[in-house]
C-alpha positions in Angstrom: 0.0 0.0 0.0 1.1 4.1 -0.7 1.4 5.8 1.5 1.2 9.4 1.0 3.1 12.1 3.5 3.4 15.5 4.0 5.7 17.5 1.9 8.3 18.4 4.7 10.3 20.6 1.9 6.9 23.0 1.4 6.8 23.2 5.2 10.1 24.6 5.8 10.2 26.8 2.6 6.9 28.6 4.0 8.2 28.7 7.6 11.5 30.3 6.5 9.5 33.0 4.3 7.5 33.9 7.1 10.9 33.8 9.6 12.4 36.0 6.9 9.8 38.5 7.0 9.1 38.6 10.5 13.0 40.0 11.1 13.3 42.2 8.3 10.2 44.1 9.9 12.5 44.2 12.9 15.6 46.4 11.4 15.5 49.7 11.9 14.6 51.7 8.6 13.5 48.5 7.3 9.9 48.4 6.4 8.1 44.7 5.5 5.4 44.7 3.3 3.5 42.4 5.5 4.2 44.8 8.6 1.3 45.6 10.4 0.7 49.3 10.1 -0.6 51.4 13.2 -3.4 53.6 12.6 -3.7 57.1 14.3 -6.0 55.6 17.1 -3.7 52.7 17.9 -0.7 55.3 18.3 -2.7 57.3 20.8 -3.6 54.3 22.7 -0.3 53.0 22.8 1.6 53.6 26.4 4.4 55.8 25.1 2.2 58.1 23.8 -0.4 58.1 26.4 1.1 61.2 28.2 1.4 63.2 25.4 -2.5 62.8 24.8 -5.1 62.1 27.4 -8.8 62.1 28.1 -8.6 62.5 32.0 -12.8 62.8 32.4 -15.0 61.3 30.0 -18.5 62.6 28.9 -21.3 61.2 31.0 -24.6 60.0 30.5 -27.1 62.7 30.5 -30.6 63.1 31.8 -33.0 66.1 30.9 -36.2 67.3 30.1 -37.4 67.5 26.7 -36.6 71.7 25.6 -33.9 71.6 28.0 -30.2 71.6 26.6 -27.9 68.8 27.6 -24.4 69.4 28.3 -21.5 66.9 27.4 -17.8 67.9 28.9 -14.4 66.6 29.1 -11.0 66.7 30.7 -8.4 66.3 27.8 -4.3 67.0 28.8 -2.1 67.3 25.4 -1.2 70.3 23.2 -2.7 71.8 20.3 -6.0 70.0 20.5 -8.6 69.4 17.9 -12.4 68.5 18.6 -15.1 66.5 16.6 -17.6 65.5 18.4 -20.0 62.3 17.1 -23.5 61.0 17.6 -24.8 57.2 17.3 -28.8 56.9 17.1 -30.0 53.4 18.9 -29.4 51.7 15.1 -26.7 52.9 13.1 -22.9 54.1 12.2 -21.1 56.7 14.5 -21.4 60.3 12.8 -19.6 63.4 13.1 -21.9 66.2 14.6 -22.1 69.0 11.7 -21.4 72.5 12.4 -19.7 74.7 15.1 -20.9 73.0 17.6 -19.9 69.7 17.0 -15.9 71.0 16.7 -15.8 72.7 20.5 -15.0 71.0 23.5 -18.2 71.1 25.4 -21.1 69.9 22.8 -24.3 71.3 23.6 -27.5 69.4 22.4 -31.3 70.8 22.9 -33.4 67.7 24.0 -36.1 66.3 22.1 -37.6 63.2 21.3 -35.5 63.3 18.1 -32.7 62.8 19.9 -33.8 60.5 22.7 -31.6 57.7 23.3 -28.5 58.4 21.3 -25.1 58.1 22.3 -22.3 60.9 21.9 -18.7 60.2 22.1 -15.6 63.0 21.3 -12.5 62.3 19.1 -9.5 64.3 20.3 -6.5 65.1 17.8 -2.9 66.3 18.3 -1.2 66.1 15.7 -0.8 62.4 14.1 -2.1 61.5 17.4 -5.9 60.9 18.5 -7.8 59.6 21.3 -11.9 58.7 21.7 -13.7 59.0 25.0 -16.4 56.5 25.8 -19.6 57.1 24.7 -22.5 58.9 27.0 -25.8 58.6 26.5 -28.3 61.3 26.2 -32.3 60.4 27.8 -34.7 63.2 26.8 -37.5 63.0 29.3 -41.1 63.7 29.0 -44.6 62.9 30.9 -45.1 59.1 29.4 -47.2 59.0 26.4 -48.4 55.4 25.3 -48.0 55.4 21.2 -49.5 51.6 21.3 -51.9 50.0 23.3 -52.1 46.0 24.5 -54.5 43.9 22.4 -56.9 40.9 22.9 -55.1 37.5 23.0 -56.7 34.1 22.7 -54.1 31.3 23.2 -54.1 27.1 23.9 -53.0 25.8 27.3 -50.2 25.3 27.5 -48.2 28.1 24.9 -47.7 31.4 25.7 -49.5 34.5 25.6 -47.6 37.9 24.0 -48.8 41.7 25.2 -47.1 44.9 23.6 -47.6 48.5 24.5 -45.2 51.1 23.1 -44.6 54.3 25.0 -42.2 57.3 25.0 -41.0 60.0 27.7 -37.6 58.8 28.6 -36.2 56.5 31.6 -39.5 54.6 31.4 -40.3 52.1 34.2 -43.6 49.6 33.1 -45.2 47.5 35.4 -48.1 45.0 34.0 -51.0 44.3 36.0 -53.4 41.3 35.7 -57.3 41.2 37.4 -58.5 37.9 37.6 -62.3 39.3 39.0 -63.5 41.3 35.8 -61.3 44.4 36.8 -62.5 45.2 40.0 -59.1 44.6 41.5 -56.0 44.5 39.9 -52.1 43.2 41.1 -48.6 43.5 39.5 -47.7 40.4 37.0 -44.4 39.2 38.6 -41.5 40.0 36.5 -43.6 42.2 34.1 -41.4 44.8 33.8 -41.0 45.5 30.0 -42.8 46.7 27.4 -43.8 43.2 26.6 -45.6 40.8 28.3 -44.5 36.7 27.8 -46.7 34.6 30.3 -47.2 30.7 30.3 -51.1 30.1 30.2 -53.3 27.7 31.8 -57.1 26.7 31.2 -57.6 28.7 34.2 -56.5 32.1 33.5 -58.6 32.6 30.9 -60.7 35.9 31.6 -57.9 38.0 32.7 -57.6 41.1 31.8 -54.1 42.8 31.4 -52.9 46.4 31.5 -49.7 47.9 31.7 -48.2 51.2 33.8 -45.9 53.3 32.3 -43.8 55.8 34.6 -41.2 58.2 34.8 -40.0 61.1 37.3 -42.5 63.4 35.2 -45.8 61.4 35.6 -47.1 58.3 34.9 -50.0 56.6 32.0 -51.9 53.5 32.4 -52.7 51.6 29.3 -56.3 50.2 27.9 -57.0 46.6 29.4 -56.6 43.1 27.4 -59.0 40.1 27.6 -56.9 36.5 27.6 -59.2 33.7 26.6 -57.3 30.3 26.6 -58.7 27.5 24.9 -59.4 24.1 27.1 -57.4 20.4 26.2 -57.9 17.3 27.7 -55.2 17.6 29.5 -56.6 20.8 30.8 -60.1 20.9 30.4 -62.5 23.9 31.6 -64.3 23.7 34.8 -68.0 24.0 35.5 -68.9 27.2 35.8 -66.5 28.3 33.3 -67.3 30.8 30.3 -66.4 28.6 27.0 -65.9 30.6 23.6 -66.2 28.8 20.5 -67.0 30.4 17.0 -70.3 31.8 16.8 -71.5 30.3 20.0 -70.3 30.6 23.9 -71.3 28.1 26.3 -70.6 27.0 30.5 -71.3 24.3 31.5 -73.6 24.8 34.9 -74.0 21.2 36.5 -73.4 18.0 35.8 -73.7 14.0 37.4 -72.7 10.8 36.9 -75.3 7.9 38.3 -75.5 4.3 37.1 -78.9 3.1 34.8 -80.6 -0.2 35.7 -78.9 -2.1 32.8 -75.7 -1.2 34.4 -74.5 1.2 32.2 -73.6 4.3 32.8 -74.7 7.7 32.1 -73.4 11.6 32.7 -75.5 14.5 32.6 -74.8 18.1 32.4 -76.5 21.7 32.0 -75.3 23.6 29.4 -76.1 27.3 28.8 -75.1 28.7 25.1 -75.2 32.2 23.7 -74.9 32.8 20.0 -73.0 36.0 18.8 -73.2 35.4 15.0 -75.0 37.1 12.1 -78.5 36.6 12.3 -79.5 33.2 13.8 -78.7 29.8 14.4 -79.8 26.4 15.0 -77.6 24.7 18.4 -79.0 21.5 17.4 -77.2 22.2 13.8 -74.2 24.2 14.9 -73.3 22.6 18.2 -72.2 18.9 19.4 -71.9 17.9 22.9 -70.2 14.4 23.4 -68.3 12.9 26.6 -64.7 11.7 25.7 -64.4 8.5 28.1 -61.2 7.5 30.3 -61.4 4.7 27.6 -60.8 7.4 24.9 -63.9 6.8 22.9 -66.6 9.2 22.4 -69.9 8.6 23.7 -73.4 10.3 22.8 -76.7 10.1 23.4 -77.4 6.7 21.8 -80.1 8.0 19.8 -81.9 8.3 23.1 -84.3 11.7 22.7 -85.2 13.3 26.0 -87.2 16.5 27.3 -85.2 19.7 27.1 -82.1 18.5 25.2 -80.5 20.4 22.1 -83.2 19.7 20.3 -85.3 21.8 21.9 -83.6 25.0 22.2 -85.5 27.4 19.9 -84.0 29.0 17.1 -82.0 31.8 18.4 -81.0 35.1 17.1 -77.8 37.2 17.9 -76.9 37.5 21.7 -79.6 35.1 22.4 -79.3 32.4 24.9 -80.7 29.2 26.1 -80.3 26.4 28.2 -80.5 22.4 27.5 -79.6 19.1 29.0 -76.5 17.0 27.9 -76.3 13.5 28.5 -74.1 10.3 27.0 -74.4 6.7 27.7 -71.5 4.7 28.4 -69.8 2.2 30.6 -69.5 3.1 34.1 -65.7 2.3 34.0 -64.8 5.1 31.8 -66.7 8.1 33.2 -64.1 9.1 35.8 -61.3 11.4 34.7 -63.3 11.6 31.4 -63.8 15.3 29.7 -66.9 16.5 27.8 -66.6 17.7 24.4 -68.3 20.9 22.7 -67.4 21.5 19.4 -68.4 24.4 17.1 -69.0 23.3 13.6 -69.8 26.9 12.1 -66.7 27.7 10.5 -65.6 24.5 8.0 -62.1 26.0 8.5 -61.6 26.1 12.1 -63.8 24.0 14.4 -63.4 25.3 17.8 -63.0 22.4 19.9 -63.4 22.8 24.0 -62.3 20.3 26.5 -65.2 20.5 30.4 -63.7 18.2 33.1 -66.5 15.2 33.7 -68.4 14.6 37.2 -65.7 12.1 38.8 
């Protein structure tokens, strides 16, 4: 077998070019055309010529009101000094300032929104040599003004739920608040402290409502409140009592039991309330099914069994009308407990709404 192995020669031939270079940058006069060159900034910042040019005090970050001016200074020991000051917006490239005033050692800037949040920094020159000082930043301050307000978010259990609100003013502070008791009372979201709003959701927290509080030294604004609705699973299904939104419909499930028949079987019952908030009016009986989803995980209805004040009752209804009827399903007494009931809204042939009600046991 060949074997094939490194050519040794190639190796040293580049390791004595790169030797070779590496002195000839060394002798005095000599320069190698590989030789790095030091730019202005690296001679300034090297320690022999740190003496010679210095930035003793650095700008410092400024806070003001807005139509106030804001005032930048420095310390700077060398001789024959040069000034250009520059500005960085929150996105962007380092500028010079323009005029006058960008070219003096105190820069002067009036404050306004404009001009919130950017970053000055001044570039000293003497001679060949130069120095930067580090960068201040300038916060124009105003009484908080909210520019975007949280909206409506309907979520599963289980991902999470997103609110925004954009505001201006200057050194803002938010603080999101969540009311779990249709906004009579309301308490800080732990952690909420940015102008958006991440929270994990459960079945349960659906029917918050969440605002945010936006403040600085000049005031403070509170923003317009945000229904959650989170959507039921079988792994966490809705409670009874609970206010269920579908598509056109809304339902809650009031009371329910689970008893045993005479031919053994058993049998769960429920009373369901639904309101329907479509265009002009419905049929439950046509829009709505009502099933129990057994610990077995089959589906079980009413076995074609017809009784007094079921769906099939419930009149024709019109928007925002409501009615009551009686749910029931058939099924082995074995697979009732930790069962779930099943509503589903068939109105839109795209998306069925599909909501999960914990069963009697």
């Amino acid at each position: 077998m060949n074997k094939r192995h490194p050519s040794w020669s190639w190796i040293a031939l580049i390791l004595g070019a790169l030797f070779a270079s590496a002195t000839l940058a060394t002798v005095p006069g000599m320069a190698s055309p590989t030789a790095p060159v030091l730019t202005e900034a690296a001679i300034a910042d090297s320690p022999a010529q740190a003496k010679k040019l210095k930035i003793s005090r650095h700008p410092q970050a400024t806070t003001v009101r807005a139509g106030k001016k804001a005032r930048f200074k420095v310390a700077v020991k060398g001789k024959s000094l040069s000034y250009q000051w520059q500005v960085r917006k929150a996105t962007g490239k380092w500028k010079n300032v323009k005029g006058k005033a960008g070219k003096k050692k105190q820069l002067v800037v009036r404050a306004t929104r404009k001009v919130d949040g950017n970053r000055y920094r001044l570039v000293v020159r003497s001679g060949k040599l130069r120095a930067t000082s580090r960068a201040a930043k300038l916060t124009v301050l105003s009484k908080p003004r909210l520019s975007s307000q949280p909206a409506a978010s309907r979520v599963t259990s289980g991902t999470k739920a997103v609110f925004n609100a954009t505001a201006t003013g200057g050194a803002l502070k938010y603080q999101w608040q969540v009311s779990s008791d249709d906004q009579k009372t309301w308490s800080p979201v732990p952690g909420g402290r940015k102008a958006t709003l991440s929270i994990s959701t459960r079945t349960r927290d659906s029917g918050n409502y969440y605002r945010v509080r936006v403040t600085n030294r000049l005031g403070s604004v509170t923003s317009r409140t945000a229904l959650l609705y989170v959507d039921s699973t079988r792994q966490d299904p809705a409670r009874i009592g609970d206010a269920i939104m579908l598509n056109d419909w809304g339902a809650g499930f009031i009371v329910q039991i689970g008893d045993v028949l005479e031919t053994g079987d058993g049998v769960v019952m429920a009373q369901v309330s639904v309101c329907y908030f479509g265009e002009g009016s419905a049929n439950a009986w046509f829009d709505l099914d009502v099933e129990y989803l057994g610990n077995d995980n089959v589906v079980y209805d009413n076995a074609g069994i017809y009784l007094d004040g079921d769906i099939y009752d419930v009149p024709r209804l019109y928007t925002n009308g409501c009615a009551d009827f009686t749910a029931f399903a058939i099924l082995p007494t074995s697979a009732i407990a930790g069962g779930t009931w099943v509503i589903t809204d068939r109105t839109s042939f795209i998306d069925r709404r599909v909501a999960y009600v914990a069963g009697p046991w």
